[in-house]
C-alpha positions as CSV (number, residue, x, y, z in Angstrom):
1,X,48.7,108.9,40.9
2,X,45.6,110.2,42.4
3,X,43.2,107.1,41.2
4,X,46.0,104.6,42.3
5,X,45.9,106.2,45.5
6,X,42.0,105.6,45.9
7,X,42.7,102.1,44.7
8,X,45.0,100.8,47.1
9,X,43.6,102.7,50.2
10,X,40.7,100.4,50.6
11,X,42.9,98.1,53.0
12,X,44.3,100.1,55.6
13,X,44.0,99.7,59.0
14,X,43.9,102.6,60.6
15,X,43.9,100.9,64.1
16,X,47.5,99.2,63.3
17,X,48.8,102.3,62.0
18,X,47.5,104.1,64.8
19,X,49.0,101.6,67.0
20,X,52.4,102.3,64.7
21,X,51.8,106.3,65.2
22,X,51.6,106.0,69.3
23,X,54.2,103.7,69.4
24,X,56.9,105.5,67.2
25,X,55.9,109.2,69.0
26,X,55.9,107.3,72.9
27,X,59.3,106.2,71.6
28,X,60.9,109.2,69.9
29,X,59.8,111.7,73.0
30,X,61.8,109.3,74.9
31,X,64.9,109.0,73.2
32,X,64.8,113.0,72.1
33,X,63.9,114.0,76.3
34,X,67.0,112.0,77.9
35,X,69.3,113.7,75.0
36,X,67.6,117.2,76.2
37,X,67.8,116.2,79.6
38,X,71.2,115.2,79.7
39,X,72.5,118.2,78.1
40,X,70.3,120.4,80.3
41,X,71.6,118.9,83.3
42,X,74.7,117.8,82.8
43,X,76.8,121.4,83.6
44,X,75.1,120.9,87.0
45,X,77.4,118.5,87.5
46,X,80.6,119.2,84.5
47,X,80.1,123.3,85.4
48,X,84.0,124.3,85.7
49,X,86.4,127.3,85.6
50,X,86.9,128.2,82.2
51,X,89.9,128.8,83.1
52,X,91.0,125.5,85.1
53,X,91.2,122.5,82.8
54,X,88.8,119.6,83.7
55,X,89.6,116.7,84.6
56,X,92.0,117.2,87.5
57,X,92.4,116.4,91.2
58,X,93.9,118.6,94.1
59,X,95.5,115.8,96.6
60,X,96.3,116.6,100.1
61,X,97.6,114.2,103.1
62,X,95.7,113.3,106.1
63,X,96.0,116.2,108.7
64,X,94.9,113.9,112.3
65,X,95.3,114.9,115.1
66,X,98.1,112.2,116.7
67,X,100.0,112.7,113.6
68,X,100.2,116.7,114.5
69,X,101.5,115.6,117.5
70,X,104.1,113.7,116.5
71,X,104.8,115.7,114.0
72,X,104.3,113.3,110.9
73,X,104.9,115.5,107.4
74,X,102.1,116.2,105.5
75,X,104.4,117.0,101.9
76,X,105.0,115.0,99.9
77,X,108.3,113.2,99.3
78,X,109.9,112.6,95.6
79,X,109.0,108.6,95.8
80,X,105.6,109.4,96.5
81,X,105.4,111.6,93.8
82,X,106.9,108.7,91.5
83,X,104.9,106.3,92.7
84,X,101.4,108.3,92.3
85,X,103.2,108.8,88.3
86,X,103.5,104.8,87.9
87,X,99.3,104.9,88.0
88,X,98.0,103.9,85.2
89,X,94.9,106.4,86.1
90,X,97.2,109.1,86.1
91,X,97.6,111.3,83.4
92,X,99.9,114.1,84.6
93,X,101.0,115.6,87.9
94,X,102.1,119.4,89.1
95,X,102.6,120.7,92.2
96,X,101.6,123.5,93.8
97,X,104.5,125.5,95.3
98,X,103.3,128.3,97.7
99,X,105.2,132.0,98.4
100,X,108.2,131.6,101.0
101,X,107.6,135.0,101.7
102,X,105.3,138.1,103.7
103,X,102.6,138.7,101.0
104,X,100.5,142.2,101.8
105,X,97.4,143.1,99.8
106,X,95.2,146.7,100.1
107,X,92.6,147.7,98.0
108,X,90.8,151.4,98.7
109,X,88.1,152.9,96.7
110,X,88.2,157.2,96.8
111,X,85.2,158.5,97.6
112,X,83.6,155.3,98.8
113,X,85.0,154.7,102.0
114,X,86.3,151.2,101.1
115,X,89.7,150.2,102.6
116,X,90.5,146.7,102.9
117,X,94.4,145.7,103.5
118,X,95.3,142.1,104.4
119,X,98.2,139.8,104.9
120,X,97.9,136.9,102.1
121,X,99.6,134.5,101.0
122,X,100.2,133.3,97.0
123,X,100.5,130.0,95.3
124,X,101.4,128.5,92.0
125,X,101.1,125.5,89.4
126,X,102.2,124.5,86.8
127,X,101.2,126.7,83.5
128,X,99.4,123.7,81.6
129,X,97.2,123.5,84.1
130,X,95.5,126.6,83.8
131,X,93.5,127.6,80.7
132,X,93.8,131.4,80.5
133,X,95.5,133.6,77.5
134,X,98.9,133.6,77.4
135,X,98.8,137.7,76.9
136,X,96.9,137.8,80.7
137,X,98.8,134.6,82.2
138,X,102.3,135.8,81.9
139,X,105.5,137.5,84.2
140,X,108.5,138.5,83.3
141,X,110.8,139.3,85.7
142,X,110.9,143.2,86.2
143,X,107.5,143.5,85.7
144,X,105.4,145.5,88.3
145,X,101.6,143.7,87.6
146,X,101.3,140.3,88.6
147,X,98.1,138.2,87.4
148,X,96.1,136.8,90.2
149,X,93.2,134.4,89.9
150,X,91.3,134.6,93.2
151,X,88.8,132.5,95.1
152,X,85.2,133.0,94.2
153,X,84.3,132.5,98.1
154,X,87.0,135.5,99.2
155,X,84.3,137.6,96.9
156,X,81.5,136.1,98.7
157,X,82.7,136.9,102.2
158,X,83.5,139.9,101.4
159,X,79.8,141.1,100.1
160,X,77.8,138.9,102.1
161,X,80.1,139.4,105.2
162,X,82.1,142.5,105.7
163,X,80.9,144.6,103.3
164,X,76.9,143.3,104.4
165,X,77.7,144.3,108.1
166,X,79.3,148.0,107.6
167,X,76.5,149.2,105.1
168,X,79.8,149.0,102.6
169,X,78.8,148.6,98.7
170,X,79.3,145.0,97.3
171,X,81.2,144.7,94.7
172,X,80.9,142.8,91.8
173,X,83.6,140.5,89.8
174,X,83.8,142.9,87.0
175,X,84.8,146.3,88.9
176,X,86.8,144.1,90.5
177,X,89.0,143.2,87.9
178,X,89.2,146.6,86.7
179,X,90.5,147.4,90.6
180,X,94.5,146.8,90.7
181,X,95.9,144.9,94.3
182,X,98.3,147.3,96.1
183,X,101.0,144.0,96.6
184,X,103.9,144.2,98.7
185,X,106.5,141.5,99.1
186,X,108.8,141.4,101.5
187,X,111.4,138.6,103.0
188,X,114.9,138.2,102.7
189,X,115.6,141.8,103.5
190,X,114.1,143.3,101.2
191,X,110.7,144.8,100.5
192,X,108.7,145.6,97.1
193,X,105.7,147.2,95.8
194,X,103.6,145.5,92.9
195,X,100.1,145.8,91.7
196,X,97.6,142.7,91.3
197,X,95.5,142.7,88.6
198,X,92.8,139.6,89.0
199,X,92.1,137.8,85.6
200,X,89.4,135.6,87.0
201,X,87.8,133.7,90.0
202,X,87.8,129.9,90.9
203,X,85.2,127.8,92.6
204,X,87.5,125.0,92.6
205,X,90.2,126.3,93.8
206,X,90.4,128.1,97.3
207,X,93.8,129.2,96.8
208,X,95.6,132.4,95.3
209,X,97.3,131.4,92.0
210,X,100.1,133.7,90.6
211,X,102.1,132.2,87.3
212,X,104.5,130.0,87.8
213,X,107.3,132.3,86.1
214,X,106.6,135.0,88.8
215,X,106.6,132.7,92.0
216,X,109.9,130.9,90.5
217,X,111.5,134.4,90.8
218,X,109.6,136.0,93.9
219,X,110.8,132.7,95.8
220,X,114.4,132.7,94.5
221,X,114.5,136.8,95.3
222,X,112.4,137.0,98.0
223,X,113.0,133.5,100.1
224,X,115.3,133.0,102.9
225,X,115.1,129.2,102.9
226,X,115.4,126.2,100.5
227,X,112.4,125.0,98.8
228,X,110.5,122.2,100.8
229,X,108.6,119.5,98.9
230,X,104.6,120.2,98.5
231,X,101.9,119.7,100.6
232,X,99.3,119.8,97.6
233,X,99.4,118.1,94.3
234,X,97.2,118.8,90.9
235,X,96.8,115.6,89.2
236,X,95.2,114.9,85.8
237,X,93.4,112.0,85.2
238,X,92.2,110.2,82.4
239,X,88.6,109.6,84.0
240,X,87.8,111.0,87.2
241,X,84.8,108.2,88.0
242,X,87.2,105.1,87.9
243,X,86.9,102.9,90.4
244,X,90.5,102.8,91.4
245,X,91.0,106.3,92.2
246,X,88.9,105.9,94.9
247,X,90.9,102.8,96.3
248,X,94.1,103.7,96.0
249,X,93.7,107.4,97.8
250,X,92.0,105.5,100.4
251,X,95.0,103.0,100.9
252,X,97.3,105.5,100.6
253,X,95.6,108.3,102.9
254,X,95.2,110.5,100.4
255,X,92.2,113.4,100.4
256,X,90.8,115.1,97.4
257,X,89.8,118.8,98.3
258,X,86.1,119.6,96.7
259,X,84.0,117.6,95.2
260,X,85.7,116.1,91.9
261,X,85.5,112.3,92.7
262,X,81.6,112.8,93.6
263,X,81.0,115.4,90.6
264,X,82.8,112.7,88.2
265,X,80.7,109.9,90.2
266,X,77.1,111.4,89.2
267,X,77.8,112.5,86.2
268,X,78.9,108.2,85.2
269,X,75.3,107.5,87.0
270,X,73.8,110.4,85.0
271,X,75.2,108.6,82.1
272,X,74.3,105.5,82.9
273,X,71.1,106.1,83.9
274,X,70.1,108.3,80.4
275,X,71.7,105.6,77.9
276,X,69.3,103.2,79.2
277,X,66.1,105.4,79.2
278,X,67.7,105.8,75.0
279,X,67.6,102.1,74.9
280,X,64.4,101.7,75.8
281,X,63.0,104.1,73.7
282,X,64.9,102.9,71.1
283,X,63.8,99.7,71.6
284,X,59.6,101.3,71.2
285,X,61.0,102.9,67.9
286,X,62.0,99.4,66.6
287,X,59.1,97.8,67.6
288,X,56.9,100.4,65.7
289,X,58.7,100.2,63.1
290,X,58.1,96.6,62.8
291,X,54.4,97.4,63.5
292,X,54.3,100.2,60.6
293,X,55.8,97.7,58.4
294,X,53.8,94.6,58.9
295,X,51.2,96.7,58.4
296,X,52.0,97.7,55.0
297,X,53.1,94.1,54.2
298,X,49.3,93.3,54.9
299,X,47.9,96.1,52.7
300,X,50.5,95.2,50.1
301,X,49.0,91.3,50.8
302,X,45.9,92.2,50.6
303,X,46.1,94.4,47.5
304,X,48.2,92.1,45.4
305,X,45.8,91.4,42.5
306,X,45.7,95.3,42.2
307,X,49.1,95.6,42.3
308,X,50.0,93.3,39.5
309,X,47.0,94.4,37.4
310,X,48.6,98.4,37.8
311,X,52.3,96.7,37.1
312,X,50.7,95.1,34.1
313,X,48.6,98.2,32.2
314,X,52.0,100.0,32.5
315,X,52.2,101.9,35.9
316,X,56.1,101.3,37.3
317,X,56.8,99.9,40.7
318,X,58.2,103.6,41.6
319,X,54.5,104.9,41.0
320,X,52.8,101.7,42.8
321,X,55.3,102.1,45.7
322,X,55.1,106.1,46.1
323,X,51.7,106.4,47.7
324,X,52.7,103.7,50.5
325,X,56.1,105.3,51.0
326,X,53.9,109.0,51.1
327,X,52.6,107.2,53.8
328,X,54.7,106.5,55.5
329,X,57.1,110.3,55.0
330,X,53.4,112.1,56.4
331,X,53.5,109.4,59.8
332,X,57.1,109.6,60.3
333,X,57.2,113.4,60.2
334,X,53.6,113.9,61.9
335,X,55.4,111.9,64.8
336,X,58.7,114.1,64.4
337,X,56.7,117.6,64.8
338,X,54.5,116.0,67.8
339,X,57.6,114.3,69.6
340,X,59.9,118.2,69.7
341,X,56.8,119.5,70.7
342,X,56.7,117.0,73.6
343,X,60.0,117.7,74.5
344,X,60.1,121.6,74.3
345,X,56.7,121.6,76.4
346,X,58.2,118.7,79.2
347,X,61.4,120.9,78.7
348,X,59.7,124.3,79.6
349,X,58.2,122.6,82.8
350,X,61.7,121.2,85.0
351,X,63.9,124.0,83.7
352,X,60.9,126.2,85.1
353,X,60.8,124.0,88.1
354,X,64.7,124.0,88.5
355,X,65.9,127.5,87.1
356,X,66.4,128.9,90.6
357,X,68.8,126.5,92.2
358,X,70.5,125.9,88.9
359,X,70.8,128.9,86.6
360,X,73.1,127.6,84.3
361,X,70.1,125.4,83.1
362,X,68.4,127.7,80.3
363,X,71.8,128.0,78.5
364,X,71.4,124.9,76.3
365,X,69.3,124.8,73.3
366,X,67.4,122.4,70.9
367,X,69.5,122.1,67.7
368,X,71.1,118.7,69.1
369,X,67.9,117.1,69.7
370,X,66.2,118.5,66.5
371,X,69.0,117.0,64.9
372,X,69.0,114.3,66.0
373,X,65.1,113.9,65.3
374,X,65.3,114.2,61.9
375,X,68.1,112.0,61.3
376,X,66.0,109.6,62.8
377,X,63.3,110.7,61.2
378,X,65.6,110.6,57.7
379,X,66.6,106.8,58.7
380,X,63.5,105.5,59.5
381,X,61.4,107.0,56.1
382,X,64.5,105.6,54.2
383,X,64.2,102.0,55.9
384,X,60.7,101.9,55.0
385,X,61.2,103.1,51.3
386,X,63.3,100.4,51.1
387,X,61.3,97.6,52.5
388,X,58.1,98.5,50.5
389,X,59.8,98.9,47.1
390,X,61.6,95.6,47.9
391,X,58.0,94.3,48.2
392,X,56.6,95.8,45.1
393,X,59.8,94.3,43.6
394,X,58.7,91.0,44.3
395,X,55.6,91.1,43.6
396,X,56.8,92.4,40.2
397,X,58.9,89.5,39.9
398,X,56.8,87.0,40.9
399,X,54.3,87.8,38.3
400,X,56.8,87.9,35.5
């Protein structure tokens, strides 16, 4: 194999398969960087509760100031309701049905000098809506601990605000949900004691969220008037950046609170924008691909008298083909190692550049993209296997 080797080299051009080499690596550290990048940067934008499913919006009415005046409602009604249901952008909607009721909240500390008491207030949705075990997220009525997802921004105030300005210790969300609420309900003539115990925090949510199952019975114990219709609804959607979200809130008057429309927005740019630096870069691949092949065509061209002399004193067209398709395995996977390299040191550089402002950066890894590198990698050798026994083939063929 060795002397058919040193027979069949004499032709090459290293300049076109050097041209083939910078081609195929230019094109493979493009397509492998936007599939880091995108993963990399795509929780900026996707980064949600683990607790709150996903795609969702939190719809509120129009507060002006003319309408407070005249003293327009800001619920709303049953046909509105309906009518948001008929959307064929709608997935699912629940409402969020607040307490009816004096909600009292204290938390002290022995031995720290932290006493913090409060009047609150507690709301509710619907149980599919939040993505928290069943074993945490339940009530039954009796019970004296009631599960409480709070704010992340109450925390914040707290540490950077209050406890900042009395030399007070901040507190972290851990010991915090180890610390259980002193609650006390009262309304209706009556008055009782309960603890909180917080099961998590929300960034998207600045509300107090109890389980539905206990705010069905606080409301119906504790309530001394009938249930009015909501003033916030939770709406799941099938894609938060369709167009006609956007068109039909703003005909209707409708507000999302956050930023869910614009989150959903950039990441469909982000998208957008990645799958067409892929198709370019898929597009270099191709063309080097061509390039590595009508290369080899040419050595095979210019080497046919060889060939057919080898195919002829016995050698078989496996053994003529394997040093071209050697070839081609060492370029292919010289430009695989070279292109992750590429990519881990670009990589290195922006997460280094954008760590601070976005932490959750450095949680990703490489195993997509050096997956997807070698099935490339495994497609392309295989291609070009192909193509040059097919040639060998016919040059076999031909001479029989």
């Amino acid at each position: 194999m060795r002397l058919v080797w040193k027979l069949l080299r004499q032709h090459i051009s290293l300049p076109q398969l050097g041209g083939f080499f910078l081609a195929n690596l230019f094109g493979m550290v493009i397509i492998l960087l936007s599939i880091q990048f995108y993963n990399d940067i795509l929780p900026v934008f996707t980064s949600r509760d683990s607790f709150i499913k996903k795609d969702f919006l939190i719809l509120t009415k129009q507060v002006s100031t003319v309408g407070s005046l005249l003293g327009s409602s800001t619920t709303f009604s049953a046909s509105e309701i309906e009518e948001l249901k008929e959307q064929p952008f709608i997935k699912n909607i629940g409402a969020f049905r607040p307490s009816d009721y004096s909600v009292a909240a204290s938390m002290g500390m022995q031995g720290t000098g932290i006493h913090v008491s409060t009047e609150m207030f507690f709301e509710s949705v619907p149980d599919e809506y939040v993505d928290v075990d069943s074993k945490q997220w339940n009530y039954t009525p009796g019970d004296r601990t009631i599960p409480i997802i709070l704010p992340r921004n109450y925390l914040n105030l707290y540490n950077f605000g209050f406890a900042q300005s009395r030399s007070l210790p901040k507190i972290s969300e851990g010991l915090l949900s180890m610390i259980r609420l002193n609650i006390r309900l009262r309304g209706n003539g009556l008055s009782e004691a309960f603890e909180g115990s917080i099961v998590g925090f929300s960034n998207r949510l600045n509300t107090i969220l109890v389980p539905e199952t206990f705010m069905n019975w606080a409301n119906a114990r504790f309530a001394s008037q009938k249930e009015n219709s909501p003033s916030r609804l939770i709406v799941e959607v099938h894609n938060p950046t369709d167009d006609r979200i956007v068109k039909f809130l703003k005909e209707k008057g409708y507000e999302t609170e956050g930023d869910q429309l614009d989150a959903g927005k950039m990441t469909w740019f982000l998208k957008m924008i990645v799958g067409i630096v892929m198709a370019v870069g898929l597009i270099i691949c191709i063309l080097s691909f061509y390039i590595l092949m009508l290369s080899i065509y040419l050595i095979l061209q210019k080497n046919t008298m060889k060939l057919e002399n080898l195919l002829l004193i016995g050698y078989s067209p496996f053994q003529t083909a394997w040093p071209y398709q050697m070839l081609t395995l060492l370029l292919n996977g010289l430009v695989l190692l070279l292109a992750v390299g590429c990519v881990v040191w670009i990589r290195n550089l922006y997460i280094d550049m954008f760590a601070p402002l976005f932490p959750m950066l450095d949680d990703t890894n490489l195993f997509p993209v050096i997956s997807i590198g070698v099935l490339i990698y495994l497609g392309v050798s295989l291609l070009n296997a192909i193509a040059i026994r097919r040639k060998i083939n016919s040059i076999w063929m031909h001479r029989s």
